[in-house]
N, C-alpha and C positions, 0 to 999 in steps of 0.2 A: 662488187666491193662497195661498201657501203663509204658516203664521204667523209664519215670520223676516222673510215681506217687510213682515208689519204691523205699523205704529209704533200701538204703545201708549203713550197719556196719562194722568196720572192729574190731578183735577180734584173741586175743591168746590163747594157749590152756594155760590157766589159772583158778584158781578158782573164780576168780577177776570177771570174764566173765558171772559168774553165774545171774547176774541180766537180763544181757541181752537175756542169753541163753534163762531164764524162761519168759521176756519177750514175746520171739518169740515162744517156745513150748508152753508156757501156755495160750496164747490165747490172754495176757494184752496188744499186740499192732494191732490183728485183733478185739479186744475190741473197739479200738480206732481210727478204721476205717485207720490203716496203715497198710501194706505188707512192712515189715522187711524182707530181707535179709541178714545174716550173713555171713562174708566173712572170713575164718579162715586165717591168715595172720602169715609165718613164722617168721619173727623181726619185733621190732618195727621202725626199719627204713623202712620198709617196709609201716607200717601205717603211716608211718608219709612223706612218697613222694607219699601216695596214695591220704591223706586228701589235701594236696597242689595241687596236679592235679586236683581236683575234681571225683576222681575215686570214691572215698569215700562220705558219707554225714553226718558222725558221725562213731567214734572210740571210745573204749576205750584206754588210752593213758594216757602216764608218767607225771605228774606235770611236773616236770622240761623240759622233752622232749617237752611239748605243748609253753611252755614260751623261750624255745629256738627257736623253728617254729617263733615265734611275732619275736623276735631279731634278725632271720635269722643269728641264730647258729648252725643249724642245719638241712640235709637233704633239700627235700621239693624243692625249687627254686622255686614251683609254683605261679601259680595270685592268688589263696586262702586262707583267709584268718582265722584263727578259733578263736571259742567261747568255753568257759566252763561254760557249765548252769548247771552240777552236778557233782557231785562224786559221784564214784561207791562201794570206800570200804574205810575201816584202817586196819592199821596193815597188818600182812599175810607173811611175807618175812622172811626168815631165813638164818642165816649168818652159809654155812657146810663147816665143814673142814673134806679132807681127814684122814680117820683114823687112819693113823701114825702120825699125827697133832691132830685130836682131842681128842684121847685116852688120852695123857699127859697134855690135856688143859685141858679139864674136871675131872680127875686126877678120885678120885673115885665117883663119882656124881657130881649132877648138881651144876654149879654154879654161883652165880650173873653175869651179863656179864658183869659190870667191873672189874671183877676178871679174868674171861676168857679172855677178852681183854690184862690185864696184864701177864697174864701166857703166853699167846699167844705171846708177844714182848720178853719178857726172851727164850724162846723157840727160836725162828728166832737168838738172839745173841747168847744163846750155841751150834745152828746147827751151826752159819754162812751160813744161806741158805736165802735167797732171795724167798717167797712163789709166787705161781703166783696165783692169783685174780681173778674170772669170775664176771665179773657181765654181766647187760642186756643191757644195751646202756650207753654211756658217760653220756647224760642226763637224769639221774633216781634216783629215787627214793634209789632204791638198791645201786649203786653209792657213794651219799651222806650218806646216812645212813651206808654203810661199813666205809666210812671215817672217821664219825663219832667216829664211835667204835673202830677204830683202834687210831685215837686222843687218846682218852678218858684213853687206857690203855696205853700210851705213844711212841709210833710206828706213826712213820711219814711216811703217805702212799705214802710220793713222795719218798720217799728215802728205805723205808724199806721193799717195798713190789713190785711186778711189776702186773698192772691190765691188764687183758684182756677183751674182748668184745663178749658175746658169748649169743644169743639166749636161751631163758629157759626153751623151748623144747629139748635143745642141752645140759643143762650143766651136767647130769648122765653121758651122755655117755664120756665127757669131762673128768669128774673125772675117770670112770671106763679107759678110753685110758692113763691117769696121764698126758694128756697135762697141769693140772690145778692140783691145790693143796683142792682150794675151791673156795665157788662162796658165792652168795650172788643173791636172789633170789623168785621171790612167791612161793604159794603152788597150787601146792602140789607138786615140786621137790624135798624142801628138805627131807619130806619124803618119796619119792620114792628113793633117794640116800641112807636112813635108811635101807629101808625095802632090799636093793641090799647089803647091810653090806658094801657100799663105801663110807660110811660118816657120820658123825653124827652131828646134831645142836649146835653151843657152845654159839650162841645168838638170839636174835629176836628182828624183829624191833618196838617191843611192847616195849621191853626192853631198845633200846636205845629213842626212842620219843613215849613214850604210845599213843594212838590212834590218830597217825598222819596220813593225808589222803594217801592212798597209791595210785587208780586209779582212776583217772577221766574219764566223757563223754564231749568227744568235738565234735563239729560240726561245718559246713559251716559257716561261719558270714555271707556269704550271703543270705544263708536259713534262717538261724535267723531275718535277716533284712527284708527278703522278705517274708517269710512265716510264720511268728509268731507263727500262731494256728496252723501248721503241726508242729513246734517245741512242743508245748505247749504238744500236743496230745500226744506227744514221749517221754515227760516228766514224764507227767501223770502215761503211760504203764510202766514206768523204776524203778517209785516210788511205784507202787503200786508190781512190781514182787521184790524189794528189798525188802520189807518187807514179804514177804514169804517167802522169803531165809533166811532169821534172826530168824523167827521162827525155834524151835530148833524142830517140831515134824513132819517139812516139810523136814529134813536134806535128809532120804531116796531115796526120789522123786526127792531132786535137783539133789544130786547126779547121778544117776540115766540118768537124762537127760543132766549131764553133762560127763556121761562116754561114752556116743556115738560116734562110731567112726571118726564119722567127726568134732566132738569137742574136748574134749580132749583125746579121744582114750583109755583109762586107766582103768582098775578096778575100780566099783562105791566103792568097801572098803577103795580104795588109796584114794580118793576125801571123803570118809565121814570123814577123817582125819584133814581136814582140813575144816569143816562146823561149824556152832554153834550148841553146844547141844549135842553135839557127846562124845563119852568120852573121846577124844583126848581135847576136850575144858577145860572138867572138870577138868583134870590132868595140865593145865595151856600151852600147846601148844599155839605157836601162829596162833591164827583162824583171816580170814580177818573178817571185821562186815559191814553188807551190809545198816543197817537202824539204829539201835541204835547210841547214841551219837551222834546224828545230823551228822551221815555218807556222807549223801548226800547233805549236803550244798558244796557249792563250796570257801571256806573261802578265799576270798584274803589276808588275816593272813595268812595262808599256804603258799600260794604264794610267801611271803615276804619272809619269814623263808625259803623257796630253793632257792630263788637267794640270801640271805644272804650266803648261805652255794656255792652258785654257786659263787657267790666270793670269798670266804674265801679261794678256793682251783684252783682261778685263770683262772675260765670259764667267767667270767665278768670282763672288763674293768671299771676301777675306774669313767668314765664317759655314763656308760650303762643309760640306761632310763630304770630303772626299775619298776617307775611306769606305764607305757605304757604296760611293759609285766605283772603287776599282776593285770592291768586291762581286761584283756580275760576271768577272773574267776568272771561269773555275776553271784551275789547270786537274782539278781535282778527276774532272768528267773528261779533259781529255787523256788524263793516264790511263784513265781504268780503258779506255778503246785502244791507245795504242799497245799496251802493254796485249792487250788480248789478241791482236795481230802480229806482235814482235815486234814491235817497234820502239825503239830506245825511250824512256822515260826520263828528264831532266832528273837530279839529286834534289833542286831545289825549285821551286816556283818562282824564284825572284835574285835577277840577275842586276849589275851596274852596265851602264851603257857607256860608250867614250874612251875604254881604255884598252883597246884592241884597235892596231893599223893593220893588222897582217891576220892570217888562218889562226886558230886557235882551238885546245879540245875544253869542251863540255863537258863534266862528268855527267854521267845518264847511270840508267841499270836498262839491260845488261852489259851494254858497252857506253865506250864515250860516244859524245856527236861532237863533228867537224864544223868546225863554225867560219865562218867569214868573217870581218872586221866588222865593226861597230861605230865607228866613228862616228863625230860630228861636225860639221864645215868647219867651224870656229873653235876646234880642238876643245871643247865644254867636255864634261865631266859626269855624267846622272849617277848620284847616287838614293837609289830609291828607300833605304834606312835613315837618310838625315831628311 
């Protein structure tokens, strides 16, 4: 096979990655007449000067980081240009603080994370300490969603905290070396930070925006333009290995083929941690969700909602085009894949976030979807029409 016919991926040692991983081991993209290669890739600036050059032909990759790529805010300089035809997960991220930090946050149990947030600002003004901050790139997910939480409990992250930039493979050792205090991060780091007694969880990103999209699948626009049905194909394979990871009775097996060493390296027990179904779920961990709640639509609502937050805290200019950038997230390309597999299609591409505590139905065709709540920490409101 010649190497234009191979789709190149690029991917972190993430749990996030699990769609694609089972893609490629389980057979759903030799299924569909592709040779997937998977490219384990240190940072995500790494993936994201690889998808600009054309190294790459699809990544998994940050919401905000792919909408920064449009805006050229970030990395990349390349002629390439990307699309979002899915998402890969929600939720998943856990906000750890080193232990002499989280012991006094969390006081004797667990607690709301805007109590934690608040504990956590009285903390930093009785130390007079300045915490230092990991997260995973400028543009992310983990990012805005720390922001977030540090907002919410009255701590101003331009002033009250200092962030740094560190890889998610990198951030245990980070904490165990004390260059950082805490990060902010997927899974399954922050329970790998646990299980090393260097840190413990005092929020999740469940907690601050419940099932907000946390990874997406981008690709070439010009693949997309040019070769529709190899897109479609690849569609197809991603959607149908995300719903096998969702199922809670396949947790073993993803596992499993996600602890090999050339993917995430790690114990399959540390990754069943962070799977659905596991009893880390059931105990209310934050687990990423790979198919339920309409995971895999690519919502330009979402879209809106980070570069809202990507202004609020001064990455966007008051004259940005931001509709330009949350047009790369085509729900367009992931209807026509699910639809071809049977899988419920939203009514609408663009949904309000915040007004949902409890289950809720979707309308879709041919049936509804069952949704989980929406919320977010500070009871806020998105509406992506105003």
């Amino acid at each position: 096979m010649t190497s234009e016919a191979v789709f190149h991926i690029g991917i972190l040692r993430l749990t996030d990655a699990a769609p694609l991983i089972v893609a490629r081991e389980g057979g759903y993209f030799a299924a569909e007449n592709i040779e997937a290669v998977l490219s384990v890739e240190p940072s995500w600036a790494n993936v994201a000067d690889k998808l600009a050059y054309g190294l790459l032909d699809g990544a998994m990759l940050l919401p905000p980081l792919a909408m920064a790529l449009e805006l050229g805010l970030s990395g990349g300089g390349g002629p390439e240009a990307i699309v979002v035809p899915a998402a890969l997960s929600l939720n998943g991220n856990t906000v750890t603080l080193a232990e002499r930090w989280a012991t006094p946050v969390l006081g004797a149990g667990s607690a709301p994370a805007i109590e934690t947030a608040r504990r956590f600002g009285a903390l930093t003004r009785e130390r007079g300490e300045k915490p230092v901050l990991a997260v995973v790139h400028s543009f992310s997910t983990h990012n805005l969603l720390l922001r977030y939480w540090l907002a919410a409990g009255g701590i101003d992250p331009e002033r009250d905290v200092t962030f740094t930039v560190v890889p998610p493979a990198e951030t245990v050792d980070a904490l165990r070396a004390r260059r950082i205090d805490g990060f902010c991060a997927g899974a399954p780091w922050g329970a790998v930070a646990a299980r090393a007694r260097l840190g413990r969880t005092v929020a999740t990103s469940n907690a601050i925006w419940s099932n907000g999209t946390e990874k997406v699948f981008a690709v070439r626009r010009r693949i997309a333009e040019e070769q529709p049905a190899r897109i479609q194909a690849v569609l197809r394979a991603m959607l149908r290995a995300a719903a096998f990871c969702d199922a809670p009775t396949n947790a073993a097996a993803v596992a499993g083929l996600l602890a090999q060493e050339h993917y995430l390296g790690l114990p399959a027990d540390i990754i069943m941690t962070s799977l659905p179904g596991t009893a880390a779920a059931r105990m209310g961990a934050d687990i990423p969700t790979f198919c339920a709640n309409a995971a895999n639509v690519p919502w330009p609502s979402h879209a809106k909602w980070f570069l809202s937050q990507m202004r609020r805290w001064g990455y966007l200019g008051v004259d940005t085009d931001a509709q330009s950038a949350a047009a790369i997230f085509r729900p367009d390309l992931y209807a026509d894949a699910a639809a071809a597999i049977g899988m419920p299609v939203p009514a609408t591409p663009i949904k309000s976030e915040g007004r949902h505590e409890s289950t809720w139905l979707l309308p879709a065709s041919p049936r509804p979807i069952a949704m989980g709540p929406d919320r977010f920490i500070d009871g806020a409101v998105f509406d992506p029409a105003d």
